[in-house]
N, C-alpha and C positions, 0 to 999 in steps of 0.2 A: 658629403651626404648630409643632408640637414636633417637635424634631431627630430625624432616620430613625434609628435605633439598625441597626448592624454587622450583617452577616448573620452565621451561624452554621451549624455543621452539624447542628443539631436545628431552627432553622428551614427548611433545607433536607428536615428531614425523616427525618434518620436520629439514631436516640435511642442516646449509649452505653453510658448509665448502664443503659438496659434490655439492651443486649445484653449487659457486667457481670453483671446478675443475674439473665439463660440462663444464663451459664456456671456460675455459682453452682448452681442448680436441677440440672445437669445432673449437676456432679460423681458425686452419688453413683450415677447410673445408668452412668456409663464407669466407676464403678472394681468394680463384680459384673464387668464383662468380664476383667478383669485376668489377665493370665497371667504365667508365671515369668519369662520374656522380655523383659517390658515394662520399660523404663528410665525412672525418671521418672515426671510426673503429665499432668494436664491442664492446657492454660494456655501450652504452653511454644511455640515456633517451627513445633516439627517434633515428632513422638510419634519417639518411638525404643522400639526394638525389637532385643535383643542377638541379632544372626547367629550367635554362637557356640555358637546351640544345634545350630545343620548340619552342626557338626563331625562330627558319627554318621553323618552321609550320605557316602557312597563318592564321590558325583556328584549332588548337588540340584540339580534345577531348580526355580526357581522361577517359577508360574503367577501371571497376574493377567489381573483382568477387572476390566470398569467398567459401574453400568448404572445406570436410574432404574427407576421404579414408573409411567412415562405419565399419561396421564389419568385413573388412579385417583387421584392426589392431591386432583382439583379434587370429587371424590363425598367424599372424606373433610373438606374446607374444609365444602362445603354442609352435610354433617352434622354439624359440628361434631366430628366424635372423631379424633382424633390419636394416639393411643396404640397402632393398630395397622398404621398405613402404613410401619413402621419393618420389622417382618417382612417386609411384603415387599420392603424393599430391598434386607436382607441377603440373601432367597433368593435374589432376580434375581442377584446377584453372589457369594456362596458357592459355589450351587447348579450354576453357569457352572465356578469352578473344579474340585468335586470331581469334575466330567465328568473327568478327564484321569487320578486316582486320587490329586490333589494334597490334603494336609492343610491347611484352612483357618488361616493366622496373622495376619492382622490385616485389619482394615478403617478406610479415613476416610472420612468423609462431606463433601456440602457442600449448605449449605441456603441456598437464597434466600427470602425473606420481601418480603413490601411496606412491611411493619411489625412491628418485635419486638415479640410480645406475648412475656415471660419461659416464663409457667406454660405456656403453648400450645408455644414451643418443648422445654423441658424435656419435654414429654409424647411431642413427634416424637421426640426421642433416646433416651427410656426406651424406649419401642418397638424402635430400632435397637439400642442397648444388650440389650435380651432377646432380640431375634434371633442377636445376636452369641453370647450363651451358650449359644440351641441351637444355634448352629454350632460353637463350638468355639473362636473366634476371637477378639481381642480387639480392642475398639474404642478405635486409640492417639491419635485426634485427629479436626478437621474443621474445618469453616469457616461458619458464620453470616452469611451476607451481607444486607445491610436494604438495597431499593433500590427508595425511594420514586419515582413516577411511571414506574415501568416494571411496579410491579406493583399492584393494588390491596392498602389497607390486611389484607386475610384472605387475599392470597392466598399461596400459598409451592409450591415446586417444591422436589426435593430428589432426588440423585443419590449415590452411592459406587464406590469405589474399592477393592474385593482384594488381598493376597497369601497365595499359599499353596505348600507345595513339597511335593513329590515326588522318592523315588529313581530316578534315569534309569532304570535298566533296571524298573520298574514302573512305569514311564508306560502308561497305559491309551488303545485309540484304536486305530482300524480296523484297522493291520497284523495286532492278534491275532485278529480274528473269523475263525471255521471253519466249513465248511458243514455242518449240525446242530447249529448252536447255537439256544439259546434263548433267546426275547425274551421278558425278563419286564417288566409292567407293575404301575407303581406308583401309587395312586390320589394324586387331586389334592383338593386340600380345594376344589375351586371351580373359579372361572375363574380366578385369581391373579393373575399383575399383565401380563394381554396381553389386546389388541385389546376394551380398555374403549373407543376409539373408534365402533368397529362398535357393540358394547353401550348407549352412551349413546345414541347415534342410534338407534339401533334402539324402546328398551324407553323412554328420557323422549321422545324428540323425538317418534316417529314415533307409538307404541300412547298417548302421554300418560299412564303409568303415573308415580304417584305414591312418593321414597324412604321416607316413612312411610306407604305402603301393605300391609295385609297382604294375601301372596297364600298360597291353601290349597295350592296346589299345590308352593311352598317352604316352610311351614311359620313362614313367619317373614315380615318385612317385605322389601322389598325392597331399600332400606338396608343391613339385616343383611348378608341374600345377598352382594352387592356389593363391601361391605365384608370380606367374609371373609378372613381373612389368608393369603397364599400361604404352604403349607407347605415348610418347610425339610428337607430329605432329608441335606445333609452327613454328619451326625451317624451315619445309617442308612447311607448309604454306603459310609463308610469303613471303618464294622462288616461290612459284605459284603464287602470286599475282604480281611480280616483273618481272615473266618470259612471262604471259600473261591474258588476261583478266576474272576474276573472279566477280559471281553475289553472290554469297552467300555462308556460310560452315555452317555445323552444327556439332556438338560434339555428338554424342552417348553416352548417358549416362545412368540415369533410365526414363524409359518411351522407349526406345525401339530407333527402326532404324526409323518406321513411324513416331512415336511419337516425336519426335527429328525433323527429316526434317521438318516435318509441322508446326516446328515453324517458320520456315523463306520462307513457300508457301503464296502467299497473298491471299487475296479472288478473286476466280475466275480460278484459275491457279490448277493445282494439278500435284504431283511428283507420278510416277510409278516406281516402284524399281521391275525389273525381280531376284527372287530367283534361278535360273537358272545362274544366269551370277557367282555364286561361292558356295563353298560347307564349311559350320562352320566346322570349329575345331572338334577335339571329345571328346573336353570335353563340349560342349552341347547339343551333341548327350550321351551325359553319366547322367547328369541331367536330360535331356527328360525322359530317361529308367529309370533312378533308385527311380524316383519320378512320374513316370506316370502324367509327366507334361503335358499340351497340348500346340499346340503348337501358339496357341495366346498367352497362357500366358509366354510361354518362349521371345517371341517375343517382347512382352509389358516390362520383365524384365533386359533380356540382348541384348548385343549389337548383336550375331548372327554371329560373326566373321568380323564388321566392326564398326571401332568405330571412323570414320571421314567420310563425305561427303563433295565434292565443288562442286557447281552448275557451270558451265561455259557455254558459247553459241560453237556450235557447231565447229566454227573455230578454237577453242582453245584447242579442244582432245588432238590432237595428243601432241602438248607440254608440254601441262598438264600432262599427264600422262610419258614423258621421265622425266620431271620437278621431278614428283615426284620417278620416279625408281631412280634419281642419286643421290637423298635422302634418299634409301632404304625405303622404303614405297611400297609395291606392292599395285597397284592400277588396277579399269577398267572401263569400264561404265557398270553402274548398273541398269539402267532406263532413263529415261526422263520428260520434262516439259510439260501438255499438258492443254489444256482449261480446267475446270472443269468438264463444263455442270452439271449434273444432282449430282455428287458424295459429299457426305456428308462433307469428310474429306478432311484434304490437302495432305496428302500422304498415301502409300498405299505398301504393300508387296504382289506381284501375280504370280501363279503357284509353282511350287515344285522346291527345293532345289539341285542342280545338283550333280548329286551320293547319291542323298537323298531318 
């Protein structure tokens, strides 16, 4: 019988030399982020980042948010493509901060794996890394964790972490909304990265629709679809706030277009959003159908085909909305601000859906 040889941490199952030559791979997609800011490379303990540029601010605060991309990861595993699940993590967490009128400054990530595959990681962080640059922001670090027997060999989950700041007295957020203002809506490239729960269940489990299926009525696979990257608004944002006067944003995310506005209506005031002023996509007219959703609850779940809101006062339409075309953002007015009186809620979705 020949002698049991020493266990090890690669018979355990976590490779280091492979996680080494992620890092390797990845370099050059963290360093396109880079800003004047950043101290240092990749590789190091901590990513730094010189504060001394807030010296220009009277009073910064600074905003942070932390989020994942859900169960859209595990559609990106099955399909094999990596390279756009990074988008939407930045958005989920940029997207979060520039609600508030805060300037995106850095993001970290953290990625779990079952198994370092190098070029497969390197591809999730190119992604996060080019999100990063439509935001604005720069990508100063993360963490790569392999954690064999917790997760299968393809499988990986992946979360980040924001900062961004703002001058106090331009903090954006329910105190400034007036009654007459107006709710403009900003379209959503998709479903983006919410209540792919509902949607898997729905359109694989329940209709048996296949992700290399074409369907006519998306024009594409349904793969495609699914996969579509959540668009990142930051960038467009902040260019609204710069170009003219802005009371509030809110991110569409889970809990819906109402649900989301009414976070930043105060008491007393309430947002009316006309369903009429644009017609969703058909791919949630395809989850409606194939799940005999209703449509509260689709409403409650997904974004509806708008996954930004700015509140602004009424002189400010017209720029707001060129503001946002020369950003490619199709935008409109979708409702307005009005007294409450008598209604329960702060916002609200009323009448039917136009071609709907």
């Amino acid at each position: 019988m020949s002698p049991r040889t020493g266990a090890s941490y690669a018979s355990a199952g976590v490779d280091i030399e492979a996680g080494d030559r992620a890092v390797t791979l990845m370099k050059q997609w963290v360093r396109k982020t880079a800003r004047p800011e950043v101290v240092g490379g990749l590789g190091g303990f901590a990513g730094l980042f010189d504060a001394s540029a807030l010296k220009g601010y009277a009073r910064p605060l600074l905003a942070s948010a932390t989020d994942g991309v859900g169960t859209k990861v595990d559609l990106a595993r099955a399909l094999g493509v990596h390279h756009t699940i990074g988008h939407d993590l930045v958005a989920m967490v940029m997207d979060d901060i520039v609600v508030c009128g805060a300037e995106p400054l850095f993001l970290t990530d953290y990625l779990c794996v079952g198994k370092v595959h190098p070029e497969r990681v390197a591809e999730i962080v190119k992604g996060i890394a080019e999100g990063c640059v439509l935001a604005g922001c720069a990508l100063i670090g993360g963490e790569t964790a392999e954690h064999p027997g917790l997760l299968g060999a393809d499988e990986f989950d992946l979360a980040g972490a924001g900062t961004g700041v703002v001058e106090a007295d331009r903090l954006l957020g329910a105190e400034r909304l007036r009654t007459g203002d107006a709710v403009i809506a900003m379209a959503s490239s998709g479903l983006h990265a919410n209540g792919y729960s509902l949607v898997r269940h729905v359109l694989l489990d329940r209709a048996g629709l296949r992700l290399d299926q074409h369907l006519a009525e998306l024009g594409r696979t349904l793969g495609e679809e699914l996969l579509e990257p959540t668009r990142i608004y930051a960038a467009a944002c902040l260019a609204l706030t710069r170009a003219t006067e802005v009371h509030a944003f809110a991110h569409i995310t889970g809990g819906g277009l109402a649900g989301n506005l009414a976070r930043v209506v105060p008491d007393g005031l309430h947002a009316t959003v006309e369903r009429a002023t644009w017609t969703p996509g058909p791919v949630f007219g395809l989850v409606a159908t194939a799940g005999q959703v209703e449509r509260r609850e689709l409403e409650r779940t997904l974004n509806m085909g708008v996954g930004m809101i700015a509140v602004v006062p009424p002189e400010s339409v017209t720029t707001a909305l060129a503001t946002l075309a020369d950003h490619g953002v199709d935008a409109w007015v979708g409702g307005e601000i009005a007294e409450r009186g008598d209604r329960t809620t702060g916002a609200e979705l009323v009448g039917d859906y136009a071609g709907g």
